[in-house]
N, C-alpha and C positions, 0 to 999 in steps of 0.2 A: 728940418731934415729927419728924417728916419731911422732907427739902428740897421735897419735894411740896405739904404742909398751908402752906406759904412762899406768904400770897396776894402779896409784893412779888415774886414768879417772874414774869418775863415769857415767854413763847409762844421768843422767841429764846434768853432764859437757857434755860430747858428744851432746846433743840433743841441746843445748844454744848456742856452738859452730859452728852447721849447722843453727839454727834461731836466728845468731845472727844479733841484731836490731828490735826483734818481741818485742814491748809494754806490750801486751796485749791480751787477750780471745779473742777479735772480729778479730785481724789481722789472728789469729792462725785460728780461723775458718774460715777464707775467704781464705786461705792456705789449711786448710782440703778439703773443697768444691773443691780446683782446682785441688787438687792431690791424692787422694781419692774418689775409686769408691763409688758413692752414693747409696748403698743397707741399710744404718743405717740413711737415715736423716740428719739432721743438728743435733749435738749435743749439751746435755742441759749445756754442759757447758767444760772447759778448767781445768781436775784434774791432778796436779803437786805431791801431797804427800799426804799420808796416816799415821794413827795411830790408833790401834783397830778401834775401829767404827767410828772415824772420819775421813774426809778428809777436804783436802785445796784446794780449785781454785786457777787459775793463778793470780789473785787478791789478795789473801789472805784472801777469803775468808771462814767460817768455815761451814762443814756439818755434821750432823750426819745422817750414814748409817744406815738405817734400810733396807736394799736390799741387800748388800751383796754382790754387783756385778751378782744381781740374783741368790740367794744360793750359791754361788761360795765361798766367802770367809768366810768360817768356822771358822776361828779362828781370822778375821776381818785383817786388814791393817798390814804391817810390823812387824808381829810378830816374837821375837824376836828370838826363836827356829826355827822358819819354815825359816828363814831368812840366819841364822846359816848355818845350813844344805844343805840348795839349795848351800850356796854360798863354802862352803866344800867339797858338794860332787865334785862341778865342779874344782873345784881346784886341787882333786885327779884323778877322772875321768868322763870324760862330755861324749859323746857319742860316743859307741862303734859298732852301730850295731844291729842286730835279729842273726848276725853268730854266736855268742858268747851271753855271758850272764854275771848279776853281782850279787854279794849278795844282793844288794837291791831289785833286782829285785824277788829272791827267796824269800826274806823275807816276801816281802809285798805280794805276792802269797798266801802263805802260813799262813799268817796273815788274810788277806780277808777270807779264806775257812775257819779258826779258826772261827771268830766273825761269818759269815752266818752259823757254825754248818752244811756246806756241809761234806755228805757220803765220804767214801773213792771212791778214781777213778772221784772225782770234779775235775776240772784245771781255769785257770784263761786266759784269755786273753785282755792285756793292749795294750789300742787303746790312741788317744790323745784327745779325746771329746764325749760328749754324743751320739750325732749324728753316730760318727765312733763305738762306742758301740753297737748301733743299727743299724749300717748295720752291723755291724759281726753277729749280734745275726738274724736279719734277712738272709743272707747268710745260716746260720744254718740251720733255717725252709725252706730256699730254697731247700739246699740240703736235706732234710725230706721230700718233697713237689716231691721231685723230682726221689726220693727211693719208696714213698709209692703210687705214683701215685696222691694219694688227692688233689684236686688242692686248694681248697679254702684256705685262710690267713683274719685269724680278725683283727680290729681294733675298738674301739669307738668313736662315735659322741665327738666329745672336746677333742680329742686327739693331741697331741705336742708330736713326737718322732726326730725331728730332718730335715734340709733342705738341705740335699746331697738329691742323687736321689731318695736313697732305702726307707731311714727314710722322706721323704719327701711323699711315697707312704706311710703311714702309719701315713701321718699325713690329720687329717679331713678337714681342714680349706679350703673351696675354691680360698679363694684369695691367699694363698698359693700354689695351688695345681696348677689352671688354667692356669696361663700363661706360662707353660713349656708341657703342651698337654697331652699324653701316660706318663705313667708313669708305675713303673712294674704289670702287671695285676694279677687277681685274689685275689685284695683287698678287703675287704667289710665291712665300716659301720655297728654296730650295735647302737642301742640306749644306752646311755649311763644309765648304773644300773637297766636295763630293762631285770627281770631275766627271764620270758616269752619268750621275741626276743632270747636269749640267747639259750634256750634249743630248742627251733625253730631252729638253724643254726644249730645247732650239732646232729639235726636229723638222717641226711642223711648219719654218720660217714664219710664224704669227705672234712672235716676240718684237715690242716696240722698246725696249731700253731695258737696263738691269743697273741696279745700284749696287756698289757692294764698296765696303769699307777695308780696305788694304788689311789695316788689323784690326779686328774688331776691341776699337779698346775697354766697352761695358760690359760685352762678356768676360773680360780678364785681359785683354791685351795678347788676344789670338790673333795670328801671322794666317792671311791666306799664303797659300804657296805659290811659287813664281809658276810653278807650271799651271793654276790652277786658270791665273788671270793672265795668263798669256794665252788661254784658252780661250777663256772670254772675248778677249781683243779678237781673234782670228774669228770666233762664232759671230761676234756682232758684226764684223767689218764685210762678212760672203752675205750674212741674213737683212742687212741692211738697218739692222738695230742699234741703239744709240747705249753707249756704257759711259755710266755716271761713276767716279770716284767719288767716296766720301772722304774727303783729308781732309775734316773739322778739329781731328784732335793729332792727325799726324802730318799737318802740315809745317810750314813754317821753322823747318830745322828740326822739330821733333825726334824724327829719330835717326837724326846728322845725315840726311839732305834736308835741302829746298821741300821738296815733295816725295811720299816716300815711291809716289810711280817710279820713280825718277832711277832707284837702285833694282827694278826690273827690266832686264832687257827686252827692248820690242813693245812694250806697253806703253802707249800715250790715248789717252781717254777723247772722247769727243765733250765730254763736260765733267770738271771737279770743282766741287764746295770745300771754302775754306773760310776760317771763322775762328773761334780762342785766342792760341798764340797770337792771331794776326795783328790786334792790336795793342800786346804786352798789356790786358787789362778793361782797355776802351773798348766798347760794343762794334763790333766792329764784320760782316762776314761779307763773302764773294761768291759768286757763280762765275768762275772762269770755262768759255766756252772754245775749242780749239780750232781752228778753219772756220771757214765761209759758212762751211753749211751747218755748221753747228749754230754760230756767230747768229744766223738768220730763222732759225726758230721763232725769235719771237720779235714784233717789232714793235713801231711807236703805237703806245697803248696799252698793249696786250699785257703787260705788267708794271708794275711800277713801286715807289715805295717815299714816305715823305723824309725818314730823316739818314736813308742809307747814302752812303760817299761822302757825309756834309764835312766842311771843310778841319772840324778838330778832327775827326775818325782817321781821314786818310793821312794827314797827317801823324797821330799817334801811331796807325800802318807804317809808313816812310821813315817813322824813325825807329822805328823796331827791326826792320828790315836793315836798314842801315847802320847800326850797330851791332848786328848778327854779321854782317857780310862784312864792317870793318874791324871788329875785335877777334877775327879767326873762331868764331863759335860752336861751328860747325862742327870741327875736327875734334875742339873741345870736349863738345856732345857723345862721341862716338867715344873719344877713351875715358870720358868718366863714367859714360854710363858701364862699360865692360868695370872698369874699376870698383864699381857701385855693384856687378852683377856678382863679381868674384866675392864681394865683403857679405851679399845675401846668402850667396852659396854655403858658407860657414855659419849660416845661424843655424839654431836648433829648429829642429820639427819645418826644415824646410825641402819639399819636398822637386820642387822644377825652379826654374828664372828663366821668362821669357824678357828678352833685352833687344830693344832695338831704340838705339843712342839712350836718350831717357827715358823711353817711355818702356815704363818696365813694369810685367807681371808677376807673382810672387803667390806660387801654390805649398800649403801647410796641411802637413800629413794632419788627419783627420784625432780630435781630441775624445776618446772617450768618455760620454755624459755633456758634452759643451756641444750644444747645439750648431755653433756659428762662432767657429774660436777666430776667422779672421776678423769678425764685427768686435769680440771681445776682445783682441788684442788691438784693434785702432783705438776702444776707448782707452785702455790701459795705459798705449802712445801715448795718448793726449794726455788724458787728467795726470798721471803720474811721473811721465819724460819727459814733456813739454815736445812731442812730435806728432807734426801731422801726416796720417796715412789715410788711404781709403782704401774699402772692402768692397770689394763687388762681387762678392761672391759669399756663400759658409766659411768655404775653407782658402778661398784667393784675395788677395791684395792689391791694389794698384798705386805706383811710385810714378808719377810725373813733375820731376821738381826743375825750378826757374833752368834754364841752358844757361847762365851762366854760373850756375850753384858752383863750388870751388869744390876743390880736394880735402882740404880741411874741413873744410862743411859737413863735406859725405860722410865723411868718418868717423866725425860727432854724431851726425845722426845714425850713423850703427851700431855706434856705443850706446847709444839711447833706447833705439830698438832693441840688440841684444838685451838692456836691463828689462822692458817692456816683455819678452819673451817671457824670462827667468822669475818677474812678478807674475804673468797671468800662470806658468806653471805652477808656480807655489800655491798660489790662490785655488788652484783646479785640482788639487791634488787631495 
């Protein structure tokens, strides 16, 4: 027998076992850099283990996550249900297929279309990432685009849908965009929360669908306004055009709903992608489609995917969902983040807080001679407090930490930040 057929091998035995003789963080990255195509950088560091909101470097170092793996982990590190179950389901059955189907997979279907309050004749289609969410969902409007003639497809100025090809055309960013040339045509920019430009494109009724992101969380965690996308609904619904939410990163409780359409009145989308939070970690995303006619965009064939719904994914889904909706986390969500937003508000050099539940943005009055004091103050975070933030901006921030982070937690980690502050000043001074 093999040290391989060894089922007491853990994921880390295995991985010690091929770098055996590595020290250390820097050997390990001087190992990543050689074997490891460089589309991510150098990374900020060497993470071995998790625990709710903290983690451990290769060192032994200690972090507290307020990122989340970028909204990703909902229920933070190693928890201990979500853990359970992945490792259950695989032990009964790991993947089967699109030929066939499992209960988990019904369940969480059917679960999904439950909490979004989708019509009868909704369906669900599970992909394995935001991105793949939104080329399904675009594929949709393709075929829409493609039935009605219409050729126009929206998007906004600040938008983030994803860097495969599709979602990649619906994403604004030019340094994004450029160096891969054509991309799928009949794109178009609008300004972002400019409801003017808005009723301006939808003049000409030759608009086939429009994506847009509740809040844009890569531009900083920008809040379109209720009036903006209540506009939208009523434009697409007389033009006969199809509007796509993007809940990738503000789905799933984020920012304490379900969904954040959900705290707009009058707003329900013909198709939303979701994906992160949904599987507390596991690869996991969705194209939820609302009614008949959304439901029937596309049928047998027309798309498809080899390891999206397989039976651990929806299950790690199921049970994420099920410990958000039985531990009251929702409500949770909503006053810590305000409690979180009131402790930002007090730091120095802080200049806005946009807050909606966790998912929180965080703009810093501008440093003279420091280029990008938001990038300099995440490293400071890190290597010095032992906290993790991210910057999405020079001067903005972004905080999306586990929904079940504590009160104690928060408030370590703004003792942590506030030091983090009071080091990059002195250093800058």
């Amino acid at each position: 027998m093999s040290e391989y057929d060894d089922a007491s091998l853990t994921s880390v035995a295995l991985a010690e076992q091929h770098l055996a003789g590595t020290a250390d963080s820097a050997e390990l990255l001087d190992r990543y850099q050689k074997s490891l195509t460089g589309v991510f950088g150098t990374p900020q560091a060497v993470l071995v283990r998790g625990a709710g909101a903290r983690v451990w470097d290769a060192e032994g170092g200690e972090y507290l996550d307020l990122l989340g793996g970028i909204a990703v982990n909902a229920l933070g590190h190693a928890h201990p249900l979500i853990s359970s179950v992945i490792s259950s389901q695989q032990a009964t059955l790991g993947h089967i297929s699109n030929l066939f189907t499992s209960p988990t997979q019904v369940a969480l279907a059917e679960k999904l279309l439950g909490l979004a309050q989708a019509p009868p004749g909704s369906s669900v289609f599970f992909a394995n990432s935001g991105s793949e969410a939104n080329e399904a969902a675009l594929k949709a409007v393709l075929r829409h685009r493609h039935s009605t003639g219409k050729p126009r497809i929206l998007a906004l100025e600040g938008s983030f849908h994803g860097r495969t090809t599709g979602a990649l055309s619906l994403t604004h960013k030019p340094a994004y965009r450029e160096p891969f040339g054509e991309l799928i045509g009949g794109v178009e920019f609008l300004p972002f929360n400019d409801r003017d430009a808005l009723d301006r494109a939808f003049a000409h009724g030759d608009v086939a669908g429009i994506f847009l992101e509740p809040i844009q969380g890569e531009a900083g965690v920008l809040p379109l306004d209720d009036a903006y996308l209540q506009r939208a609904r009523e434009l697409t619904r007389t033009s006969g055009a199809l509007m796509v939410l993007d809940e990738v990163q503000t789905g799933v409780g984020r920012t304490g709903h379900w969904f954040r359409f959900q705290a707009v009145g009058g707003v329900v989308p013909d198709l939303m992608t979701l994906a992160k939070g949904l599987g507390s970690g596991f690869p996991i995303g969705a194209l939820v489609s609302f009614g008949e006619q959304a439901g029937a965009l596309m049928s047998a064939g027309q798309h498809g995917t080899t390891f999206g719904g397989n039976p651990p994914a929806t299950a790690a889904a199921l049970a994420t969902l099920h410990a958000i909706e039985s531990s009251g986390i929702l409500s949770h969500v909503n006053t810590l983040g305000e409690h979180l937003a009131a402790a930002l508000r007090e730091l120095p050099r802080v200049c806005q807080v946009r807050q909606f539940g966790l998912h929180i943005g965080v703009d810093l009055v501008p440093v003279p001679g420091v280029e990008a004091p938001a990038k300099d103050l995440v490293t400071t975070a890190r290597e010095r407090h032992g906290l993790i933030i991210n910057a999405t901006g020079e001067t903005t921030l972004r905080l999306a930490p586990p929904l079940n982070l504590t009160f104690t937690e928060a408030d370590e980690a703004m003792h942590r930040l506030r030091a983090a502050f009071t080091d990059a000043e002195t250093r800058n001074q």
